[in-house]
C-alpha positions in Angstrom: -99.6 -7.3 14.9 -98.2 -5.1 11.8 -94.4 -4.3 12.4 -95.5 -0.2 13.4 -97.1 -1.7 16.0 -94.9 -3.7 17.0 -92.4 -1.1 17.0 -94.7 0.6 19.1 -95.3 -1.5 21.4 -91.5 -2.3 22.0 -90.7 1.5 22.4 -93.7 1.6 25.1 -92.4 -1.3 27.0 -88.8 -0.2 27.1 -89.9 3.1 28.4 -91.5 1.8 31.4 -88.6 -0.6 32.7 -86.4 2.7 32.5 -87.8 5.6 34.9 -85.3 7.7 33.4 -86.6 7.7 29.9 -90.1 8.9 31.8 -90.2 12.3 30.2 -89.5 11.0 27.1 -93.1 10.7 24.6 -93.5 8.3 21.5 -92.6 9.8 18.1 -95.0 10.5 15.3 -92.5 10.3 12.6 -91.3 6.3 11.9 -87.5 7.8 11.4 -87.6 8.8 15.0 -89.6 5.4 16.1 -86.8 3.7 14.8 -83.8 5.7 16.2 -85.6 5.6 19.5 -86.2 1.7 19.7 -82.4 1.5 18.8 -81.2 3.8 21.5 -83.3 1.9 24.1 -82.3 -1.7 22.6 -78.7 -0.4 23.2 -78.7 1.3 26.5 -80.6 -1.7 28.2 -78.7 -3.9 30.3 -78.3 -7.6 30.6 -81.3 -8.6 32.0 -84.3 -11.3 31.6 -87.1 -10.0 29.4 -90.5 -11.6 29.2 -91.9 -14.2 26.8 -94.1 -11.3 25.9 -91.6 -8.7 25.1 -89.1 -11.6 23.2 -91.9 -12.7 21.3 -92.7 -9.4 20.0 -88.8 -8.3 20.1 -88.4 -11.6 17.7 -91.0 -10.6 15.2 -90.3 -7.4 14.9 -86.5 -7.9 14.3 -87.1 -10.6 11.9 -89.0 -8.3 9.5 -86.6 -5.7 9.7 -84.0 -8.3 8.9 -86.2 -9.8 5.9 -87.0 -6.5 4.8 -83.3 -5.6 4.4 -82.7 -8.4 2.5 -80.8 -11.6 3.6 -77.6 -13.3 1.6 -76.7 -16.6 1.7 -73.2 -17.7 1.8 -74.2 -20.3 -1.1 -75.2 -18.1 -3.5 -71.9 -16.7 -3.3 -68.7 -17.0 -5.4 -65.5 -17.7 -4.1 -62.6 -15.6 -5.3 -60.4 -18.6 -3.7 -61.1 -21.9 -3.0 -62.5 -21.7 0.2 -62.4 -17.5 0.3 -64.9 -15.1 -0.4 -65.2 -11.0 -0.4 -68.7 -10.0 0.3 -69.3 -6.2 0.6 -72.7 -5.3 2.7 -74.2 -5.5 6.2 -72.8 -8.7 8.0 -76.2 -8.6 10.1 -78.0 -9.7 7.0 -75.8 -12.8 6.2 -77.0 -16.3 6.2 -73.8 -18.6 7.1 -72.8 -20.5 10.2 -71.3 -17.5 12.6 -70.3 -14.2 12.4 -67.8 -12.3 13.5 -67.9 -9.7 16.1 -65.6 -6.8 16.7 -66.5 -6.8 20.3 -65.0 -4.6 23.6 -63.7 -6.1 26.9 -66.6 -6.2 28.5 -68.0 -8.3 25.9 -71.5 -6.8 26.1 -71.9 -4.6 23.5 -71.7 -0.7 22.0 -74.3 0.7 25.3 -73.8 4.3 22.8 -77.4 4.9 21.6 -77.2 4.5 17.7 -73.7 4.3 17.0 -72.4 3.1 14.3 -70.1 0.6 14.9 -70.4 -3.2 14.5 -70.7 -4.4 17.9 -73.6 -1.6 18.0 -74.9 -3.4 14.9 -74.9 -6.9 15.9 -76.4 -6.4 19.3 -79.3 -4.7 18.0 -80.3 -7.1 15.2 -79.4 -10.3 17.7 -81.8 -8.6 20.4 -81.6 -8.4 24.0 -81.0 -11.9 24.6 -77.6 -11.6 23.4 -76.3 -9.2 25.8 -77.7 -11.5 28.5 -76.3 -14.4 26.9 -72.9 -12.7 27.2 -73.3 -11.0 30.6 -73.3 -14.5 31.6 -70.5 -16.0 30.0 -68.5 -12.9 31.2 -70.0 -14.1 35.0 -68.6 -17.8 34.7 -65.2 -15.8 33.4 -65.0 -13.5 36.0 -62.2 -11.7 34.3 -62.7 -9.3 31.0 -62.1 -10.9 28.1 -58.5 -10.4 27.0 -57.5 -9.1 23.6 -57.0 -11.8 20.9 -59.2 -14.2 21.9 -62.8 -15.3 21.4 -65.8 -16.6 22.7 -69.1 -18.1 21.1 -72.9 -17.5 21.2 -75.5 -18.2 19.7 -77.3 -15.5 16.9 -80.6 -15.4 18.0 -82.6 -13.0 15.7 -79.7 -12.7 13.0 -79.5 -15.0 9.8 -76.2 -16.7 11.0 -76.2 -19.4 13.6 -73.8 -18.1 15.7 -71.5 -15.0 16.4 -68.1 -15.2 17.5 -67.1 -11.9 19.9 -63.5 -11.2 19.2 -61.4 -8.1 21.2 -58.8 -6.6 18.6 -55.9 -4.4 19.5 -56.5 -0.8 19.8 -53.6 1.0 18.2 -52.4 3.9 20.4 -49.6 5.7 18.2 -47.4 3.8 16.1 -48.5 0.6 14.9 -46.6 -2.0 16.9 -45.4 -6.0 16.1 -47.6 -6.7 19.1 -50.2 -5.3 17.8 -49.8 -7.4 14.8 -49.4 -10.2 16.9 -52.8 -9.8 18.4 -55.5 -9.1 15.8 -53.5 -12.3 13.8 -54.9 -13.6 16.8 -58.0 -13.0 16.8 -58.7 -14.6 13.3 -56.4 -17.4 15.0 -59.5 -17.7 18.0 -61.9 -17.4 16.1 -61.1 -20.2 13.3 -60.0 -22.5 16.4 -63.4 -22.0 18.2 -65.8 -22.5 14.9 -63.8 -25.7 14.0 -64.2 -27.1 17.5 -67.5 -26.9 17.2 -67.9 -28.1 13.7 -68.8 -24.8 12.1 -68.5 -24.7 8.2 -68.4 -21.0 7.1 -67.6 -18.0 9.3 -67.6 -14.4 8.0 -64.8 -11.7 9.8 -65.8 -8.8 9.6 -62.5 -5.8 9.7 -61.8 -6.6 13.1 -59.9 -3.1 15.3 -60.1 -0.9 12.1 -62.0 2.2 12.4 -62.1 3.4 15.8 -59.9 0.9 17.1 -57.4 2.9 14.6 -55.6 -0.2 13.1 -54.6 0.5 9.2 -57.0 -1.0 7.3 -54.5 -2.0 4.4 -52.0 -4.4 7.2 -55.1 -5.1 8.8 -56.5 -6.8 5.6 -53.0 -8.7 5.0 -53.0 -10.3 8.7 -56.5 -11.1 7.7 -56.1 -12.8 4.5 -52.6 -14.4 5.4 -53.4 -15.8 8.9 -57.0 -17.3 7.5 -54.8 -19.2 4.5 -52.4 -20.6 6.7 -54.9 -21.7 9.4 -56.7 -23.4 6.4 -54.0 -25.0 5.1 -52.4 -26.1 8.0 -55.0 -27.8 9.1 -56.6 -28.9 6.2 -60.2 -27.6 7.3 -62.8 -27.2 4.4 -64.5 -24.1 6.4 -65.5 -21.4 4.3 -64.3 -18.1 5.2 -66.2 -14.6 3.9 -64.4 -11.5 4.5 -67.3 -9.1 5.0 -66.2 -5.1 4.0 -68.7 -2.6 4.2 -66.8 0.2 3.4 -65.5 1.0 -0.8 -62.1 1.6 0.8 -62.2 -2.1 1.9 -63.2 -3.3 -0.7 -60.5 -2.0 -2.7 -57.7 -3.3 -0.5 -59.7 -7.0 -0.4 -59.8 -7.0 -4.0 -56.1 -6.4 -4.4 -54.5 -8.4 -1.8 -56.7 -11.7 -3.0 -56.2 -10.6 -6.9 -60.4 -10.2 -6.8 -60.3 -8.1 -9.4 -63.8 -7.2 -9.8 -65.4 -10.2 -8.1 -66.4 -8.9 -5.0 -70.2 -9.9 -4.2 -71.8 -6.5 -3.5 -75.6 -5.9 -1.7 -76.8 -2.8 -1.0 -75.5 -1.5 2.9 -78.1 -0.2 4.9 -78.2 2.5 6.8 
């Protein structure tokens, strides 16, 4: 099956295990094709999907993935001893988990197309990961909490894994417990990948953006919590701060005296 086809076929069987989607027809146009898979990828809850649909789901995400082009964390450079600044689309990196910027409910962005990294992740992971973290959420039987994390596995993505982390929304001023928190999460996150023997985690710019935490204070908790959590305790884990944004990029560079050594891959759209 070529990868139109199996785009095809995806859209088709998405639109018959939603009866609300009934009037809508298939696209001519491949743009379209694609934003229309995405919006039903996103939109469609935690729920078992045939060896048929997976198998074709795999494939077809795979490609995209390859087609985008993947980056490994070894062909990388550190700009530290043990650091790294890596500007591009975290779904396309090869290293041992990834970092999500996840919500409460832990399930995803269910906002057709949207833009944000949660959004991302989900789609390029597949429908298996939602399940996977419906269920998790199920033995938990509470939201997860702000500041903490929990661990999957990546399915379709390059990495291995992805760690979901919940930042601190910023409402207002920016508070010391909101500090508090998103040092936190890079806190959980570093915890949880060591415990399970994980050797290189990229974090993404955890509760910037829409989460409205500046993303110059942001970047020092990042870069000051991840060098003491090293050092302390004397892990040799490699940590990649992924920025997909120039602005990032900027403020990465400059906090970690970078200069112009940040890696740099084409972002997808």
């Amino acid at each position: 099956m070529r990868q139109e086809e199996r785009r095809r076929w995806l859209i088709r069987a998405l639109l018959r295990e939603s009866p609300e989607w009934g009037a809508v027809s298939l696209p001519e146009e491949e743009s379209e094709q694609r934003r229309l898979l995405r919006a039903l990828l996103n939109v469609r809850p935690p729920l078992p999907a045939s060896e048929e649909f997976l198998s074709v789901q795999d494939a077809y995400l795979r490609e995209e993935i390859r087609r985008k082009g993947i980056t490994d964390v070894a062909a990388l450079s550190p700009v530290r001893p043990g650091l790294y600044l890596w500007q591009g689309d975290i779904t396309t990196l090869r290293c041992d988990a990834i970092v999500n910027a996840a919500n409460s409910q832990l399930l995803g962005c269910f906002c057709p197309n949207h833009g944000c990294i949660d959004n991302a992740i989900h789609t390029y992971s597949g429908v298996q990961l939602r399940l996977a973290c419906a269920e998790q959420m199920e033995r938990q039987g509470h939201e997860e909490e702000t500041g903490t994390a929990k661990l999957t596995p990546a399915f379709n993505l390059p990495s291995r894994f992805v760690l979901h982390t919940v930042g601190p929304i910023v409402r207002g001023r920016l508070t010391r417990e909101d500090e508090r928190l998103l040092a936190s999460c890079y806190r959980s996150c570093l915890e949880l990948a060591e415990v399970n023997g994980l050797r290189s985690v990229a974090f993404c710019c955890i509760s910037t953006g829409e989460f409205r935490f500046p993303n110059r204070r942001a970047a020092e908790i990042a870069v000051g919590t991840v060098t003491a959590y090293l050092a302390q305790s004397r892990n040799k884990m490699e940590v990649i701060f992924n920025v997909f944004q120039d602005q990032d990029r900027d403020i990465y560079q400059d906090i970690l005296g970078a200069g112009g050594a940040a890696a740099r891959v084409p972002c997808a759209k």
